[in-house]
BAGU-316827 format. One line per field, with one value per residue (C-alpha): residue number from 1; residue in one letter; x, y, z. Coordinates in steps of 0.5 Angstrom, whole numbers, always signed. Example, Ala and Ser with C-alpha at 12.3 -4.5 7.8 and 13.67 -1.06 7.14 Angstrom:
// residues 2
pos (1 / 2)
code (A / S)
u (+25 / +27)
v (-9 / -2)
w (+16 / +14)
This chain:
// residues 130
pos (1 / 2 / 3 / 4 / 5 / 6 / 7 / 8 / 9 / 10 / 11 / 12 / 13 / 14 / 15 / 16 / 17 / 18 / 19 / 20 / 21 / 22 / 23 / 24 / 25 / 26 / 27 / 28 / 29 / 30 / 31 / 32 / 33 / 34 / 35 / 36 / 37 / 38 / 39 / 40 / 41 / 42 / 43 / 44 / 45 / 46 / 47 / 48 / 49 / 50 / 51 / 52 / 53 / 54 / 55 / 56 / 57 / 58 / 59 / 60 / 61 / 62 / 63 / 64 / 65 / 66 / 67 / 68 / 69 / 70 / 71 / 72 / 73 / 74 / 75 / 76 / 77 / 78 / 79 / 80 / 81 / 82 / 83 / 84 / 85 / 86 / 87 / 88 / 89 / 90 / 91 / 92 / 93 / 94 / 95 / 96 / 97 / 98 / 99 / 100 / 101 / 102 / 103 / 104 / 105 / 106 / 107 / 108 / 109 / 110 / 111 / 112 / 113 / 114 / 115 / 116 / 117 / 118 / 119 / 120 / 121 / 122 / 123 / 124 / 125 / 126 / 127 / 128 / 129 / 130)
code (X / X / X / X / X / X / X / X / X / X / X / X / X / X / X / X / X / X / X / X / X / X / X / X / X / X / X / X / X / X / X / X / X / X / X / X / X / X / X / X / X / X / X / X / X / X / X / X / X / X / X / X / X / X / X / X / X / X / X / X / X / X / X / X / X / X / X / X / X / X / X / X / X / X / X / X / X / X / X / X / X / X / X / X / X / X / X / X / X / X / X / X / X / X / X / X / X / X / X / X / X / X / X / X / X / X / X / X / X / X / X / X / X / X / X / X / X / X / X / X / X / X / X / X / X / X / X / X / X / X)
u (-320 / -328 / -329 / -328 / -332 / -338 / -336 / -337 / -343 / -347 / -345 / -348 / -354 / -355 / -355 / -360 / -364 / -365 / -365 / -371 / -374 / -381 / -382 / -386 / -388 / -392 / -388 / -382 / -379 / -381 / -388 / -393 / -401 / -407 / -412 / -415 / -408 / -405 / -400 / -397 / -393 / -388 / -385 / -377 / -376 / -383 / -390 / -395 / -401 / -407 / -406 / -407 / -404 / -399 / -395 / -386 / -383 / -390 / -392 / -397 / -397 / -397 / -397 / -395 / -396 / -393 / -390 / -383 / -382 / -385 / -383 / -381 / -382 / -390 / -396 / -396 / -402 / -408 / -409 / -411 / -403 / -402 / -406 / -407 / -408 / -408 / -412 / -405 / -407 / -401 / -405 / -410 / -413 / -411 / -414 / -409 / -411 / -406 / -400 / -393 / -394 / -389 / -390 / -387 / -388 / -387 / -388 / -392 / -392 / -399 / -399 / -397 / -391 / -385 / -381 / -373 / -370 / -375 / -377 / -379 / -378 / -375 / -379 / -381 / -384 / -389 / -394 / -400 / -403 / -411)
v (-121 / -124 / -117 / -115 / -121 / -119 / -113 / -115 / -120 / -114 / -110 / -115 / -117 / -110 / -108 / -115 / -113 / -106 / -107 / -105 / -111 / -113 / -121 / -126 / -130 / -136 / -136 / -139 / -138 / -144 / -146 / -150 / -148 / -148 / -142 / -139 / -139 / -135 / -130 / -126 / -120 / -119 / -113 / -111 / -104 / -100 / -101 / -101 / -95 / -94 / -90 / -83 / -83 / -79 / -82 / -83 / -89 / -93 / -95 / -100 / -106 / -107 / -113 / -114 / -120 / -121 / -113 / -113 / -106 / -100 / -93 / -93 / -85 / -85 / -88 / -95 / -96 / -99 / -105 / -113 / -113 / -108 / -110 / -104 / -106 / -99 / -100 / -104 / -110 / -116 / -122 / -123 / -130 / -130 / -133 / -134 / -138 / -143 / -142 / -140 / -132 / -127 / -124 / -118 / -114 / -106 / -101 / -95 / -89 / -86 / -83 / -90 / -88 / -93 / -90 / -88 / -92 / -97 / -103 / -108 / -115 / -121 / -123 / -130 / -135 / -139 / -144 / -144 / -152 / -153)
w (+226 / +229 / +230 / +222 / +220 / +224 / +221 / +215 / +215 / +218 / +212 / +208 / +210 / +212 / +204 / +203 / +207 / +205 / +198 / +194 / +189 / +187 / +184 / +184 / +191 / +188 / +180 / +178 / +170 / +168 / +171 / +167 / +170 / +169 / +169 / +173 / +177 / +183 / +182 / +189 / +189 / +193 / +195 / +198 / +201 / +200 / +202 / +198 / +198 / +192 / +187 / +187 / +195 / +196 / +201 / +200 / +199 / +197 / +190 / +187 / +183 / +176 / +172 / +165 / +160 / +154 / +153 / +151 / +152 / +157 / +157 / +164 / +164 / +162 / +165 / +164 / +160 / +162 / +157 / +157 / +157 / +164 / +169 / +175 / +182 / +184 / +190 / +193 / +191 / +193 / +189 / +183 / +180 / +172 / +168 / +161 / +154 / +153 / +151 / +153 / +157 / +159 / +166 / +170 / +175 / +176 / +182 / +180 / +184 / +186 / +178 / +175 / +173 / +175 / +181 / +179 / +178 / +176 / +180 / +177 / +177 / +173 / +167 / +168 / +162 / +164 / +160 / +161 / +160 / +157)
């Protein structure tokens, strides 16, 4: 019996621990800001290379406010609203107006395109306070 609930509890936090995930170190759905504010990724089961570097099982962060939709077949664009950190950054200082904003994260591989099947994290609403 012990040895089939080790058993088990091995299984489980083997699949946790191995599981792939990108999200948001510092940010909660809900949080109320003020700008310039942190904003830390986190990433779960890759690493992190530059774009353009073609190593297996790595990416780089994207970072995407106020976007409803994204093809996750194509390059992710780069706009005011899809932020690259191609360079393997796990940070950045943002800097909103006012308001309530949208946030996500993506991992892109070294062509910024989303891996298959997309990593991306949990949409959070934030509010950013004047």
């Amino acid at each position: 019996m012990i040895k089939s609930i080790i058993l088990i509890l091995f299984i489980f936090l083997s699949f946790n621990a191995f599981s792939e995930k990108v999200y948001f170190i510092n940010l909660q759905d809900g949080d109320v800001l003020k700008s310039p504010f942190l904003v830390q990724f986190g990433l779960v089961g890759k690493g992190i290379a530059p774009a353009g570097v073609d190593v297996q099982n790595t990416g780089h962060h994207h970072l995407l406010i106020n976007v409803d939709e994204i093809d996750y077949s194509s390059s992710i664009p780069s706009t005011s609203q899809h932020l690259h950190f191609g360079l393997g950054q796990t940070e950045t200082n943002l800097d909103l107006p006012p308001g309530k904003h949208k946030l996500q994260l993506i991992l892109g591989d070294k062509r910024h395109v989303p891996h298959q099947p997309p990593l991306a994290s949990k949409i959070i609403k934030i509010t950013v306070e004047e």
